[in-house]
C-alpha positions in Angstrom: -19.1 10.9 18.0 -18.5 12.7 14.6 -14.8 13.1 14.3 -13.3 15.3 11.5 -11.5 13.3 9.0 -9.1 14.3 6.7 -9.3 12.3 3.2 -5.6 12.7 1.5 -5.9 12.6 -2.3 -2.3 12.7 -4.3 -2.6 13.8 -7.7 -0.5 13.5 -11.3 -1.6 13.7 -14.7 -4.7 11.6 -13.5 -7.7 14.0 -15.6 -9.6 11.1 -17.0 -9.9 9.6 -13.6 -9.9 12.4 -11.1 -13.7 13.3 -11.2 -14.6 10.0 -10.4 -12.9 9.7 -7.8 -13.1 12.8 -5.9 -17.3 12.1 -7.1 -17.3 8.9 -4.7 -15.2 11.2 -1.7 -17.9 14.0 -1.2 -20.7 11.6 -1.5 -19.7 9.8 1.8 -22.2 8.9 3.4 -20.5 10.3 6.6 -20.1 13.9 6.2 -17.4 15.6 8.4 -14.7 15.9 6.4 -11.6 17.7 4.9 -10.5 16.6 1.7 -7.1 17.6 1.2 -6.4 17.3 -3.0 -2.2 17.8 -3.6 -1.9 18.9 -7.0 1.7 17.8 -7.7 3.0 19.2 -10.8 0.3 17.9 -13.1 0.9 18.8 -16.3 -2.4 17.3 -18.1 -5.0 19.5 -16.6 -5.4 17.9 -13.7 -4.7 20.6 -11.2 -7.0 23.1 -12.7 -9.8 20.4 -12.3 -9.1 20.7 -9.0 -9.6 24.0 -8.5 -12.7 23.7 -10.0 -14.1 21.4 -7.7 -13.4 23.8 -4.8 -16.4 25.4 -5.9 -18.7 22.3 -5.8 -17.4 21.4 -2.3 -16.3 23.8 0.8 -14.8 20.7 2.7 -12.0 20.8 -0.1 -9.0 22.1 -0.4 -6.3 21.9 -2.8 -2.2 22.2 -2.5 -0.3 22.9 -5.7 3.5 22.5 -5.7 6.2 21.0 -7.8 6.2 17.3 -9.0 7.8 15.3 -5.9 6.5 11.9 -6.2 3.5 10.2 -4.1 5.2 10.5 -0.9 6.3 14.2 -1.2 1.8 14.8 -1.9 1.1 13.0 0.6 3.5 14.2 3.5 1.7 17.9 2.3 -1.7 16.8 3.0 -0.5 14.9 6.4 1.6 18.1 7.3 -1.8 20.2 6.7 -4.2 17.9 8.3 -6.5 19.0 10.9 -8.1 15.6 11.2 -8.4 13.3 14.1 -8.5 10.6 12.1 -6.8 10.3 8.6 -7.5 8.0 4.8 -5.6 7.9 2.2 -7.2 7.6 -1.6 -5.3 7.5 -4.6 -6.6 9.6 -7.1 -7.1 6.9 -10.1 -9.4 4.8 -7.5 -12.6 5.6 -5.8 -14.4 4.1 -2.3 -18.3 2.8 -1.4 -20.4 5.4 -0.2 -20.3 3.7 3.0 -16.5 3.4 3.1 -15.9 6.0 6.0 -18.7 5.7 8.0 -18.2 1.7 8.2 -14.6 1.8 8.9 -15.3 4.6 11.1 -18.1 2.7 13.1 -15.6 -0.2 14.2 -12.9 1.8 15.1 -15.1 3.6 17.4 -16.7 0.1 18.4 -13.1 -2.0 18.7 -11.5 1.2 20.0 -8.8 0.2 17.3 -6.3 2.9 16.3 -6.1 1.7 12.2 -9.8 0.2 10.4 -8.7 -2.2 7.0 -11.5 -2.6 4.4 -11.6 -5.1 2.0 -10.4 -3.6 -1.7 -11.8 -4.7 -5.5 -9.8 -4.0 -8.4 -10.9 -3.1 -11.8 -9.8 -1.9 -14.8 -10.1 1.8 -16.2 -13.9 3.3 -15.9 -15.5 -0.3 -15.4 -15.5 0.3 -11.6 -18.2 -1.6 -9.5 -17.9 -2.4 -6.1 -20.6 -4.7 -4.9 -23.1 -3.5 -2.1 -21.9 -3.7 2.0 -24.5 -6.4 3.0 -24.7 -7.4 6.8 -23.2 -9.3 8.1 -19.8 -9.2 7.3 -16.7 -10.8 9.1 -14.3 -8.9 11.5 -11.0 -9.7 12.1 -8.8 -7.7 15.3 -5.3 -8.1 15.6 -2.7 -6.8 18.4 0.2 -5.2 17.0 2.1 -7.9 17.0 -0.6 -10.1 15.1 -0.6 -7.3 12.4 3.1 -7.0 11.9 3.2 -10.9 11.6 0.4 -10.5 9.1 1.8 -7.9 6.9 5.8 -9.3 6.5 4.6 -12.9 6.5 1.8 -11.6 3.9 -1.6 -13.6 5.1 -4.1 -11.1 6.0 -3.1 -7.6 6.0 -1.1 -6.2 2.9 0.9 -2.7 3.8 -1.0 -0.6 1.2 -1.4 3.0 2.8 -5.1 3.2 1.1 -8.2 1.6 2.1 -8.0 2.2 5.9 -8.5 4.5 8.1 -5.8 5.5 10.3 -5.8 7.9 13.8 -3.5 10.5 13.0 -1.7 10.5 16.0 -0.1 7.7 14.2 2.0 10.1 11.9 3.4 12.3 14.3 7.0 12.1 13.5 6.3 9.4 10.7 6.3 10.7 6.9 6.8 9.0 3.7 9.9 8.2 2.3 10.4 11.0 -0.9 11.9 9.4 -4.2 11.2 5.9 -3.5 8.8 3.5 -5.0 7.3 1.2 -1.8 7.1 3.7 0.2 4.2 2.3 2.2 6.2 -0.5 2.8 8.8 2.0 4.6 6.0 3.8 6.9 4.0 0.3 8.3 6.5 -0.5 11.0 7.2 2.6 13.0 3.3 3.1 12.2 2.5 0.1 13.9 5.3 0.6 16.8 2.2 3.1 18.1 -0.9 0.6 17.7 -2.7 -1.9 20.0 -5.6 -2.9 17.5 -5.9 -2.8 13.7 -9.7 -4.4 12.8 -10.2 -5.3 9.1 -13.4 -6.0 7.3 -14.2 -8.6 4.8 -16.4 -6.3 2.1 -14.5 -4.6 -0.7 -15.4 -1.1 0.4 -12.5 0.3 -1.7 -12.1 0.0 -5.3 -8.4 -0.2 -7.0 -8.1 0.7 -10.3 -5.5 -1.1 -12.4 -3.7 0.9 -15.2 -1.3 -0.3 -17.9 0.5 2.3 -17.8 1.3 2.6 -13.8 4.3 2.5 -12.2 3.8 -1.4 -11.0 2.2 -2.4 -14.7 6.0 -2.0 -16.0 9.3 -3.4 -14.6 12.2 -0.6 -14.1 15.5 -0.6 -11.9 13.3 1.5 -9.2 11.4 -1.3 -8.6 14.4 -2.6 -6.9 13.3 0.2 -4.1 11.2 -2.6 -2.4 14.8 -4.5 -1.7 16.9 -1.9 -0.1 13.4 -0.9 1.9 13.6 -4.7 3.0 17.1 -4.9 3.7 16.7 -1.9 5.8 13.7 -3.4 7.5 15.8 -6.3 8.2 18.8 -4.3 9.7 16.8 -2.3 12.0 14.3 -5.4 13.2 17.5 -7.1 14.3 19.1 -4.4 15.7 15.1 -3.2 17.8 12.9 -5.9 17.5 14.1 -9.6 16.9 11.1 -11.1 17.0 9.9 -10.1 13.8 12.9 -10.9 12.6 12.2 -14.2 10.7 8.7 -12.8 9.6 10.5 -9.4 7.5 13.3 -12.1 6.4 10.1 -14.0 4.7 9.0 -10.4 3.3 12.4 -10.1 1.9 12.9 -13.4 0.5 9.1 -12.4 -1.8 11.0 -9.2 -2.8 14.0 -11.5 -3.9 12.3 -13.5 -5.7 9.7 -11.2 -7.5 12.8 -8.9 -8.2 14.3 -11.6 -9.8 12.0 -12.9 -12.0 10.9 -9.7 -13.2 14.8 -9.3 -14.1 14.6 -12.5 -15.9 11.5 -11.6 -17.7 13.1 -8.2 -19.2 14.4 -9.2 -22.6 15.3 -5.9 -23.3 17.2 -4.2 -20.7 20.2 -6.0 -18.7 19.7 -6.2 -15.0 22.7 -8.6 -14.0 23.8 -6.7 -10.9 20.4 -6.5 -9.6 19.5 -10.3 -10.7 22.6 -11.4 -8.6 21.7 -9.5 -5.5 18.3 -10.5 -5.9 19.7 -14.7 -6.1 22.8 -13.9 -3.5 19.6 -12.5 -1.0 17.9 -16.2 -1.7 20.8 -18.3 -1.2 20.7 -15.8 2.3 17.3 -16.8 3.4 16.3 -19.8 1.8 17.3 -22.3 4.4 16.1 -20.1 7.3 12.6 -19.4 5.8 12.3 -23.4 4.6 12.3 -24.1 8.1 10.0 -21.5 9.4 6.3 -22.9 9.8 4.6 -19.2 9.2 6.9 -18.8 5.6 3.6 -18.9 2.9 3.3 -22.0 0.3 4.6 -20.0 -2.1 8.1 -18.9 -0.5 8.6 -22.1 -0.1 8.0 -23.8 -3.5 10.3 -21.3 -4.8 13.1 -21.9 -2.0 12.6 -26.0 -3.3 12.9 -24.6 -6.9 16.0 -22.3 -6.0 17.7 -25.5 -5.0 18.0 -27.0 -8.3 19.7 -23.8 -9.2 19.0 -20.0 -10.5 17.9 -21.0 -14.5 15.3 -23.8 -12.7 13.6 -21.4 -10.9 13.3 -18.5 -13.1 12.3 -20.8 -15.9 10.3 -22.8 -13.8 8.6 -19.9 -12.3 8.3 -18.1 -15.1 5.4 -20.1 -16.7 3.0 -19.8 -14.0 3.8 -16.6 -12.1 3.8 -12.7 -12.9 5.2 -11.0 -10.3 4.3 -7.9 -8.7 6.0 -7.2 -5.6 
């Protein structure tokens, strides 16, 4: 079976980057493909360079339309997409050669509805991703195994690159426009419509980290990843109380990562959004203590939180830099 996938690629002001990437997209190994480039709003060249490389490949094809944010490029590739299966790659990053095809071969194999690879980060152009050597560890998980996984954070991760997803998946499901997190937003009703996710153990996807991207540097939109939670929370409750106590332990990481990053600003004030991160922790801390699945870490900072707000951010601050 050779399915047609559709490769989404957002792109802003990302010229120094962009050939590289879209260089490791058309020389998949596995060759039915649409690769669906959203120029949006570039203002650095980026779009034109696009264009271009509609000439050196037929399989892609570029949107252009007014900066909207990550989610807004995406949700136009997923509302063009012709694709029976879908991947997301972010155009500062760049996959294996055998990314598709692998992810591809156990979704077929597992009959799983979303393939996770393993991802390697690096730093500007010294990409390297080591060579997919066999054999290499599975791991399958239910849907309920993969939604513990992802708010209780051992295992999965909620990043919408890396995997391959069927794209039945996103009917009626499109990122949330204007907010930072907004992969965290789409996982749950995404995974409402799964009965197997499979993840592989080899970094088949490389993540670039920038200085300059938007979760390098600490601003008030970070606090996205709270009201996302919060909302989480509400509707969990309300829908789905078993996962209740694993998005509260989700929550309480956003609380305290939001908080410390507060702390750490010297510049700016962020007393509001310092209190409702520490009034959040105060919420959860006794719950999560007591829940066996909360990760090490939640809980050495619930034990810190105890001896009171200055403790923990001081405390915390000289062996952890958060990134939520």
């Amino acid at each position: 079976m050779s399915p047609l996938i559709s490769v989404v690629v957002p792109v802003y002001n990302v010229a120094q980057y962009l050939d590289q990437c879209l260089e490791s997209i058309v020389n998949q190994t596995y060759r039915n493909l649409e690769i669906l480039v959203v120029d949006d709003g570039s203002t650095d060249g980026s779009g034109a360079m696009c264009d271009r490389w509609t000439e050196r490949d037929e399989r892609i094809h570029v949107f252009h339309q007014p900066n909207g944010g990550l989610s807004a490029a995406r949700n136009t590739a997923l509302d063009n997409m012709k694709g029976e299966i879908v991947t997301m790659v972010d155009s500062d990053d760049l996959i294996h050669p055998d990314f598709i095809s692998t992810l591809l071969r156990l979704m077929q194999q597992h009959e799983a509805d979303i393939a996770v690879a393993g991802y390697q980060p690096f730093y500007d152009r010294e990409a390297h991703l080591p060579p997919l050597e066999s054999p290499y560890k599975v791991q399958q998980y239910g849907r309920h195994e993969a939604l513990m996984s992802i708010f209780y954070q051992q295992g999965l991760t909620h990043s919408a690159w890396g995997r391959l997803y069927k794209s039945s998946l996103f009917d009626g499901v499109r990122y949330p426009v204007g907010l930072l997190y907004e992969d965290l937003a789409v996982i749950y009703p995404l995974l409402l419509h799964v009965n197997t996710v499979v993840k592989i153990d080899k970094a088949l996807y490389g993540y670039r980290q920038r200085e300059a991207s938007i979760l390098q540097t600490f601003s008030a939109k970070r606090a996205a990843v709270l009201d996302i939670c919060e909302h989480l929370e509400q509707t969990i409750s309300r829908d789905d109380p078993e996962y209740l106590d694993a998005i509260r332990s989700r929550l309480l990481s956003a609380y305290f990562n939001i908080l410390l990053l507060c702390h750490q600003d010297k510049v700016n004030d962020h007393g509001q959004l310092a209190d409702r991160c520490w009034q959040g922790i105060k919420r959860l801390r006794c719950r999560c203590l007591n829940d066996k699945n909360v990760r090490g870490k939640n809980k050495m900072g619930i034990l810190a939180s105890f001896m009171g707000r200055h403790f923990l951010c001081d405390i915390a601050g000289r062996h952890y830099h958060p990134k939520p």
